[in-house]
PLY file of the C-alpha trace (Angstrom):
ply
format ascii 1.0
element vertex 409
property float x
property float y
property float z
element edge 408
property int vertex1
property int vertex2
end_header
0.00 0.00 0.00
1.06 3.73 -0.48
-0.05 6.96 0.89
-2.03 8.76 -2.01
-3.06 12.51 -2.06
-4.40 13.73 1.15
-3.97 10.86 3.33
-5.90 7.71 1.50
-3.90 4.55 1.22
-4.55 3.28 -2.29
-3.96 0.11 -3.47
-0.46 -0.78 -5.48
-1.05 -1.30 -8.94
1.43 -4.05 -9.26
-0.95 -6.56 -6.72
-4.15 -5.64 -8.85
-4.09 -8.29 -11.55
-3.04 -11.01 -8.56
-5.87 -10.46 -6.32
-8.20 -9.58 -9.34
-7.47 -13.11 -10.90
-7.67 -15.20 -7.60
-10.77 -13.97 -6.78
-12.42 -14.88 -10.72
-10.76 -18.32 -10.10
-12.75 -18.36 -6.88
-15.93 -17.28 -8.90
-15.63 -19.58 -11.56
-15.17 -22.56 -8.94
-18.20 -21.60 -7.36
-20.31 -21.41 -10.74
-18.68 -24.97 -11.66
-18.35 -27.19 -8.74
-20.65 -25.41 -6.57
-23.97 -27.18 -7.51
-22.17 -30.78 -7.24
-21.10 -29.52 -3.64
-23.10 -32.02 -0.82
-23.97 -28.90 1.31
-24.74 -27.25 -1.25
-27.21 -29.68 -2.94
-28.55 -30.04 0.59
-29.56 -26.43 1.21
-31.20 -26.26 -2.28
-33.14 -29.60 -1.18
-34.40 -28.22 1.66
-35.39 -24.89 0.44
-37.19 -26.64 -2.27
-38.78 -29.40 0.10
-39.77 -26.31 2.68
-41.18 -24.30 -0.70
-43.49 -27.32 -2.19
-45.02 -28.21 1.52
-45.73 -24.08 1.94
-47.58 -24.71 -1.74
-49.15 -27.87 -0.74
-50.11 -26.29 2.62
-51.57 -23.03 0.69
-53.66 -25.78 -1.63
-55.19 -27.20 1.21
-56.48 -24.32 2.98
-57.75 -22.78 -0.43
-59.76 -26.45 -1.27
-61.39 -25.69 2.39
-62.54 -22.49 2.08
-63.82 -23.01 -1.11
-65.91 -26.28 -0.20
-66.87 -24.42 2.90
-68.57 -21.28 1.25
-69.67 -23.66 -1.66
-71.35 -25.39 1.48
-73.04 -22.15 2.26
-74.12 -20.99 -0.87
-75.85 -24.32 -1.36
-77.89 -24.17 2.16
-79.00 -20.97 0.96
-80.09 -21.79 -2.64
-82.09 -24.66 -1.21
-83.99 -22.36 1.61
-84.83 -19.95 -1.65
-85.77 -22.28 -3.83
-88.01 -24.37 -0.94
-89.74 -21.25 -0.34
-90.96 -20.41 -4.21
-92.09 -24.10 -4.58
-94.09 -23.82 -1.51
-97.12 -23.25 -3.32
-96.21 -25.48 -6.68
-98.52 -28.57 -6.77
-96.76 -31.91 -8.00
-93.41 -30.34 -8.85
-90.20 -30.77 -6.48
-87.12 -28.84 -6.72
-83.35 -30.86 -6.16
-81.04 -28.20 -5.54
-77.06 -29.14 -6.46
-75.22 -25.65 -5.63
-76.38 -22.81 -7.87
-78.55 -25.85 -10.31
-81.71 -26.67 -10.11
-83.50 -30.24 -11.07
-86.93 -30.22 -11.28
-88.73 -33.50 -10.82
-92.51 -34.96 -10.29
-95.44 -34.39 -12.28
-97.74 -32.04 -13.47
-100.85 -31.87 -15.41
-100.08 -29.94 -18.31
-97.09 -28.49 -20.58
-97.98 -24.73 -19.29
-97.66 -26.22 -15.76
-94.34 -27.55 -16.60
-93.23 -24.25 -18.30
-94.84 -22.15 -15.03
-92.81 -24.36 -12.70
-89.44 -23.54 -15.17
-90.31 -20.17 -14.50
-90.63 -19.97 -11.28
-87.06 -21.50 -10.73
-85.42 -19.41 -13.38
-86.52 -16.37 -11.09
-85.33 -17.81 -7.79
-81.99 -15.50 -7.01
-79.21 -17.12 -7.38
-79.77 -19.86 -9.99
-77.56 -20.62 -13.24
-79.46 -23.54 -14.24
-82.61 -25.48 -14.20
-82.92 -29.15 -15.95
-86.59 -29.60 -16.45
-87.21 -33.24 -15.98
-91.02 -32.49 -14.85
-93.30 -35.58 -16.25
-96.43 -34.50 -18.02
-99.49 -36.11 -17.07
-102.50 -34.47 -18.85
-100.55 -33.29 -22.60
-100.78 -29.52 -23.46
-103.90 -27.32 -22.35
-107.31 -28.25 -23.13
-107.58 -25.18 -25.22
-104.36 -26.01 -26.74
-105.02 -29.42 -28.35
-108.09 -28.90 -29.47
-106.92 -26.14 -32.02
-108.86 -23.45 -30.95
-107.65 -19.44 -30.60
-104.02 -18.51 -30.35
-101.60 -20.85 -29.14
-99.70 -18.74 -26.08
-96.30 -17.00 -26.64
-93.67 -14.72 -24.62
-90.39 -13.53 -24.81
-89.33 -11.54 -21.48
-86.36 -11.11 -19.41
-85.37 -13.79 -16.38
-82.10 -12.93 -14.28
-80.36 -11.16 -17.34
-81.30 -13.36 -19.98
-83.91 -13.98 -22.67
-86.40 -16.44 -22.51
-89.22 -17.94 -24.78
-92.02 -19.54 -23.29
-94.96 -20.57 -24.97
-96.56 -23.95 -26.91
-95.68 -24.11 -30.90
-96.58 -26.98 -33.28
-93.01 -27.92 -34.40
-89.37 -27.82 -34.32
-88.34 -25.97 -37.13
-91.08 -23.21 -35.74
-88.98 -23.25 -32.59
-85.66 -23.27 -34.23
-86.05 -20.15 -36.65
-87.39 -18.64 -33.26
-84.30 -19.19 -31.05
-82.24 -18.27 -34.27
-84.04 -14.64 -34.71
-83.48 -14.09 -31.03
-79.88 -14.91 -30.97
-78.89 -12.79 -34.15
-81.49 -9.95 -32.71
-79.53 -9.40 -29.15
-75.99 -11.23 -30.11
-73.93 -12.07 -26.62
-77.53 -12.65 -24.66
-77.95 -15.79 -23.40
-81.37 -17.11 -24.35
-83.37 -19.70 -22.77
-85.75 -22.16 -24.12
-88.57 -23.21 -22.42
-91.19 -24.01 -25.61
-92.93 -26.60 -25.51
-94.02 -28.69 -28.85
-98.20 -29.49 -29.68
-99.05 -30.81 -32.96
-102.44 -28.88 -32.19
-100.83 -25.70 -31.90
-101.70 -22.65 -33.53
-99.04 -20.15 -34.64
-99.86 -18.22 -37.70
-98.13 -15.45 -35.61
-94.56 -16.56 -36.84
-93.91 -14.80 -39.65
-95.05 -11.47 -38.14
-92.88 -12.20 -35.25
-89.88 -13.29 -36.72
-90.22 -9.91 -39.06
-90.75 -7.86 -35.43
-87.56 -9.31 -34.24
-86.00 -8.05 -36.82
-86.43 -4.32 -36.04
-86.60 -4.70 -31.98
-82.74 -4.52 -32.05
-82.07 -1.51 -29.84
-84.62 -1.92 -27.13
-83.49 -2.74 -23.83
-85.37 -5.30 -21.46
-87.36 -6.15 -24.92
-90.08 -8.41 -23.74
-93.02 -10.05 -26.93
-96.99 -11.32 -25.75
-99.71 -12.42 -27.96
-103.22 -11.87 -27.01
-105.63 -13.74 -28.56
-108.08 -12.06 -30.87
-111.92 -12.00 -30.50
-113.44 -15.19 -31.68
-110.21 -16.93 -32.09
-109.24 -14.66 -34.72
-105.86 -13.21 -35.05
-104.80 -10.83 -31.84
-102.76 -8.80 -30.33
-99.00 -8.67 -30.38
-97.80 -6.53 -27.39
-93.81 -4.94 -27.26
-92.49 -2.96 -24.53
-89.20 -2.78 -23.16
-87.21 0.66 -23.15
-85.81 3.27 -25.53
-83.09 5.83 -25.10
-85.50 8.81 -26.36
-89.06 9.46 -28.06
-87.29 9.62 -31.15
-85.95 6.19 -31.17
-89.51 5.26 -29.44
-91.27 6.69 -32.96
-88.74 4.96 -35.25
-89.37 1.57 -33.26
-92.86 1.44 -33.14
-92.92 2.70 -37.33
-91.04 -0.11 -37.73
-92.44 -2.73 -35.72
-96.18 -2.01 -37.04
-95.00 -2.41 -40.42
-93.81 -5.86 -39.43
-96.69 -6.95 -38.14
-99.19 -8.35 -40.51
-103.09 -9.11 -40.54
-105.32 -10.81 -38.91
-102.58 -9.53 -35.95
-101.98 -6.03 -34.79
-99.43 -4.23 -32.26
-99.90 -2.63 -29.55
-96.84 -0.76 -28.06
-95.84 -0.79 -24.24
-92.63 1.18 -24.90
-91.55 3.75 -22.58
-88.67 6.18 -22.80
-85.12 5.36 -20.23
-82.12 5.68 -19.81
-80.28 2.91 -20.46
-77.97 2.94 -17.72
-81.04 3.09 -15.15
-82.73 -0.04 -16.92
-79.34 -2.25 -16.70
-79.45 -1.74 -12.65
-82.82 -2.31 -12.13
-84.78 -6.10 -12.61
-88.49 -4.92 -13.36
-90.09 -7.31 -11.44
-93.68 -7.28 -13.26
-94.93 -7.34 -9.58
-98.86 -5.45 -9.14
-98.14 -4.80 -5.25
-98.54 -1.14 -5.09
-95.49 -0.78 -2.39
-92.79 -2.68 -5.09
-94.48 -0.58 -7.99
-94.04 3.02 -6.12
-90.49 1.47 -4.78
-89.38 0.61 -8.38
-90.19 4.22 -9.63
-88.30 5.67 -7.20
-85.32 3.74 -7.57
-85.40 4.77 -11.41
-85.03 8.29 -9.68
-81.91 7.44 -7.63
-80.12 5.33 -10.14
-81.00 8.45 -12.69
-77.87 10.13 -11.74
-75.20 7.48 -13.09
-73.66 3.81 -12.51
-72.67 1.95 -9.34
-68.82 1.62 -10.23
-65.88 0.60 -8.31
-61.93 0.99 -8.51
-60.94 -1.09 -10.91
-60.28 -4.90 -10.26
-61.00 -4.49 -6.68
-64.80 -3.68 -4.71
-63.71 -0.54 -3.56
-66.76 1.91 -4.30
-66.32 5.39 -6.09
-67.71 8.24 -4.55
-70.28 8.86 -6.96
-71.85 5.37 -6.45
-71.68 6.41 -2.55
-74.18 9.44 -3.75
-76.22 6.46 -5.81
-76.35 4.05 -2.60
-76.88 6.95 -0.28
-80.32 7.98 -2.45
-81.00 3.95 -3.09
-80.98 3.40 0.94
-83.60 6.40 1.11
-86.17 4.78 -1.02
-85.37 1.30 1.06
-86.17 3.41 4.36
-88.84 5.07 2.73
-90.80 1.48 1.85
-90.17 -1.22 4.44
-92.07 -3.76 3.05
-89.70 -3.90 0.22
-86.55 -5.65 0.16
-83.56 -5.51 -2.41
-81.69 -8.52 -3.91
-78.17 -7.14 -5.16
-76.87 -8.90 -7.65
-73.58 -8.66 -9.00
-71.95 -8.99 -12.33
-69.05 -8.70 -14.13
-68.19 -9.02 -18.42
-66.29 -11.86 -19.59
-62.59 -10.74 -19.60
-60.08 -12.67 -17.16
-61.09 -15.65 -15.66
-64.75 -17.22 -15.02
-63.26 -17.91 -11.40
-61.91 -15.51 -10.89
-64.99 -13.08 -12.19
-67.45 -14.93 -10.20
-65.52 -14.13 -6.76
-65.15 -10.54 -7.65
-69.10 -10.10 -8.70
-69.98 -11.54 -5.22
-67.62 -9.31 -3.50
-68.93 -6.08 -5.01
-72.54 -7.13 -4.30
-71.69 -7.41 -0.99
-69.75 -4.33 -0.73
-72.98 -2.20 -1.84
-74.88 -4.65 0.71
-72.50 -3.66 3.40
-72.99 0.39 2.45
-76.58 -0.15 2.18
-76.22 -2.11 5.84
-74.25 0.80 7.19
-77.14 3.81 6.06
-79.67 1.64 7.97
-81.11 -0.26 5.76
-82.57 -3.64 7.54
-80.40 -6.73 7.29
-84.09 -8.65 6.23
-84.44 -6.09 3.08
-81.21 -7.25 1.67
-79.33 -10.19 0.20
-76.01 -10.21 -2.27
-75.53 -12.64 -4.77
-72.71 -12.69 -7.71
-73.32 -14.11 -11.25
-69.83 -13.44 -12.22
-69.87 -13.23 -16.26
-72.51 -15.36 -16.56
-75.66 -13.56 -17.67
-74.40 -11.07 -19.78
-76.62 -8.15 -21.13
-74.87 -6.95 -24.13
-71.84 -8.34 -26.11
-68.72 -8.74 -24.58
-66.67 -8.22 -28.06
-67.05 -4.18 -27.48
-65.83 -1.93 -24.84
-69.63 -0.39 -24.85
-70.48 -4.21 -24.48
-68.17 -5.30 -21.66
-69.12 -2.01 -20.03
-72.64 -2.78 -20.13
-72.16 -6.19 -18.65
-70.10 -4.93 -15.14
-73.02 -3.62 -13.32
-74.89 -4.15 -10.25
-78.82 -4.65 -10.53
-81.26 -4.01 -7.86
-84.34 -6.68 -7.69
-87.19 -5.48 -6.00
-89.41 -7.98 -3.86
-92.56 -7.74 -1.56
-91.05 -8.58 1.78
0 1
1 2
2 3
3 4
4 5
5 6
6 7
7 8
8 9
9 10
10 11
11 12
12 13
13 14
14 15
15 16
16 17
17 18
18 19
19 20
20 21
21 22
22 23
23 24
24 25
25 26
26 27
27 28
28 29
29 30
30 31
31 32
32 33
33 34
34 35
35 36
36 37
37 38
38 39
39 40
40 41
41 42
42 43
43 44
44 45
45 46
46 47
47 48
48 49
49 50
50 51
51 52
52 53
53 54
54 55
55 56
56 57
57 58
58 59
59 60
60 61
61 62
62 63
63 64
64 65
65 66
66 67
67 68
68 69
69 70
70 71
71 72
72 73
73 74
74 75
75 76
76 77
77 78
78 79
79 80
80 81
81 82
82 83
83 84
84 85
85 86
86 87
87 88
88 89
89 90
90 91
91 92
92 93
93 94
94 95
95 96
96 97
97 98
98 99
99 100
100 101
101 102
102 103
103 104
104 105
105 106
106 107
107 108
108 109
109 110
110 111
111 112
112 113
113 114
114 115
115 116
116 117
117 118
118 119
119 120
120 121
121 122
122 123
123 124
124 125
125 126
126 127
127 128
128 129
129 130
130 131
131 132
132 133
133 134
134 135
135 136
136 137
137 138
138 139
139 140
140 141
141 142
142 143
143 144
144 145
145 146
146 147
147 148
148 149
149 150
150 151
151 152
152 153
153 154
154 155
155 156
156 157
157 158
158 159
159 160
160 161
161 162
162 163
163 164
164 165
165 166
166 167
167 168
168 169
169 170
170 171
171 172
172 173
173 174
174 175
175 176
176 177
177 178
178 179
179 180
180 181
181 182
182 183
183 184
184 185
185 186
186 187
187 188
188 189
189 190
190 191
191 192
192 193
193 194
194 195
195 196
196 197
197 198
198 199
199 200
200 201
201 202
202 203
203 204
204 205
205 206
206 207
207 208
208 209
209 210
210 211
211 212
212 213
213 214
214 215
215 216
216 217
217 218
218 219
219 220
220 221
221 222
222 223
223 224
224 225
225 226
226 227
227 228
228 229
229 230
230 231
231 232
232 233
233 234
234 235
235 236
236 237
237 238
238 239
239 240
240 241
241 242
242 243
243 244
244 245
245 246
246 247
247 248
248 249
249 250
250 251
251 252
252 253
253 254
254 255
255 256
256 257
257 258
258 259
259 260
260 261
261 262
262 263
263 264
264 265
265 266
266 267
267 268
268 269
269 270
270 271
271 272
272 273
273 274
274 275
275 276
276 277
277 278
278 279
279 280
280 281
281 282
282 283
283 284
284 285
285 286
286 287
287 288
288 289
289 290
290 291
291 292
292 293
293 294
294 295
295 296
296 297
297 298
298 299
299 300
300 301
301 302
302 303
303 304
304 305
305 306
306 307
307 308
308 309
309 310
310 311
311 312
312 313
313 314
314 315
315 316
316 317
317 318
318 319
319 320
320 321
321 322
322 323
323 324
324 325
325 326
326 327
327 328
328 329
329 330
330 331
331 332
332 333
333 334
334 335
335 336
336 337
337 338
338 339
339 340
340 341
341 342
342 343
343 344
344 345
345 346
346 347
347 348
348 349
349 350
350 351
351 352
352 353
353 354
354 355
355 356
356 357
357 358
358 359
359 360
360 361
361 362
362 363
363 364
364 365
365 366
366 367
367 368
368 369
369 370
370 371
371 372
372 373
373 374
374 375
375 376
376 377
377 378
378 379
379 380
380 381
381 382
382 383
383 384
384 385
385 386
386 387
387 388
388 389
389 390
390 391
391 392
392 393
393 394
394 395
395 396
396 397
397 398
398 399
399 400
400 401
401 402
402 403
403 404
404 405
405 406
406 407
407 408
């Protein structure tokens, strides 16, 4: 060593390349024989034995939890689904977590149908398998030819479903076809049944309608039989953004309908973003009616959204829930199920856990501005029943909302 400028030893140049090339020999060593070294094989065995029980540890508890709120979400299914067949002669529900198997027997295909129905609208459910034996055949009225043979489209839990008695297949497949390329990314359920007897001169009139019903949200089709069996009455309504799109609609959909039927239009002017958060429930109870106008004017102001990826609530939904828990206040014999969803990007999983956290997390607010616990329940759908297509950004934007149900408590 020598004494450099002000003091500081510095190292001799002459011993530089010595110590630099012992210590590279050293390195090299390491990199070469180090990984055929016993202790060093038996650190990297441990660390990896120690690192695969953690994981299998970690697997464990996650198989638990999962199978334990599985458990829970079953239990509940069953008590909702127990309560809306209380009153269903001959038909018995098997629930197997969010499915539902319905079994016995019933008199008539419109029975069968009714009892679909009223599972489909149970909160909660993804699926019903309708293995309901039919005693008696279709309706009297059905078989024997005479007056309109019934028909509906309308709107169960977010998707589209078609209800009704038609005479053949091929009348029931250019049905489900129109639908599908009418609302593309809907799901849409069939529950028609099939009667030789039937009467459906409606078809071509409706198949024409459902060409031009495209932009209507919460579209929903009836036909009304005619006086003396005659033709009848085919009713629309659903929503429109503004009276001008109402006018162009109903132009359109009277031109599609042809004699011996007419249309009558139910169509009322919305927002859009109002009629995605809130399930009309059809009810007559004065209460749920005057509770489901007033939640149009609470949800009139925007969109229940949250921080992306998480259930974090913005402050503008805050102002929504705050106005939402003033209507529940306001009418205490109607409750709220929130239901979650989310669109289709990342994983179903992983979409299904996040759609039941954020309904909770507006349960919890709603819970927290006094709202009683009996009013509410929270249920995710995760990407399941999707609203609009999931193949645009408008689509997938559409399809991450919360919906209100209203109920008679």
């Amino acid at each position: 060593m020598r004494k450099g400028k002000g003091g500081v030893y510095a190292r001799s140049s002459s011993r530089m390349p010595l110590a630099a090339g012992v210590w590279r020999q050293l390195v090299w060593s390491q990199m070469v024989w180090g990984p055929y070294c016993p202790l060093t094989l038996g650190v990297a065995m441990s660390q990896t034995v120690t690192w695969l029980l953690g994981l299998i540890g970690l697997l464990i508890l996650t198989f638990l939890c999962v199978s334990l709120h599985a458990s829970d979400i079953e239990a509940e299914m069953t008590r909702r689904v127990e309560a809306a067949f209380a009153g269903v002669p001959g038909a018995t529900a098997e629930v197997s977590g969010r499915d539902v198997v319905l079994r016995g027997s019933v008199p008539t295909t419109e029975a069968a149908a009714e009892a679909a129905w009223t599972a489909w609208h149970v909160p909660g459910v993804r699926r019903v398998h309708n293995d309901l034996n039919v005693t008696g055949g279709a309706a009297a009225e059905v078989v024997s030819g005479a007056g309109v043979s019934p028909f509906t489209l309308s709107q169960a839990a977010g998707a589209l479903v078609l209800r009704g008695v038609v005479p053949n297949g091929a009348v029931r497949t250019s049905l489900l076809a129109r639908v599908r390329e009418a609302f593309p990314g809907r799901e849409v359920r069939d529950e028609l049944t099939l009667d030789a007897g039937a009467r459906a001169d409606w078809e071509a009139s409706l198949l024409a309608l459902l060409g031009r019903i495209r932009g209507v949200n919460r579209p929903a089709l009836s036909i009304e039989p005619g006086d003396g069996g005659a033709g009848g009455v085919v009713v629309l309504s659903g929503a429109v953004p503004t009276e001008a799109d109402k006018a162009e609609v109903e132009t359109a959909a009277r031109a599609a309908v042809a004699a011996p039927y007419t249309l009558r239009s139910d169509l009322i002017v919305e927002d859009p973003a109002i009629g995605d958060q809130l399930e009309v429930s059809g009810s007559t109870d004065a209460d749920v009616v005057a509770a489901e106008e007033a939640f149009r004017e609470a949800l009139s102001i925007g969109q229940i959204e949250f921080a992306s990826g998480t259930n974090d609530l913005t402050p503008q939904s805050r102002e929504i829930l705050d106005r939402v828990a003033a209507v529940l206040t306001r009418f205490p014999t109607v409750g709220a199920d929130v239901q979650g969803h989310t669109d289709a990007q990342g994983g179903e999983a992983a979409n299904q856990a996040l759609s039941q956290e954020r309904a909770e997390a507006v349960e919890a607010y709603l819970l927290a501005q006094g709202v009683a616990d009996d009013a509410l329940t929270a249920t995710g759908f995760g990407e399941g029943q999707p609203i609009a297509s999931n193949d645009t950004a408008d689509g997938r934007a559409r399809n991450r909302r919360v919906v209100f149900a209203l109920r008679r408590l």
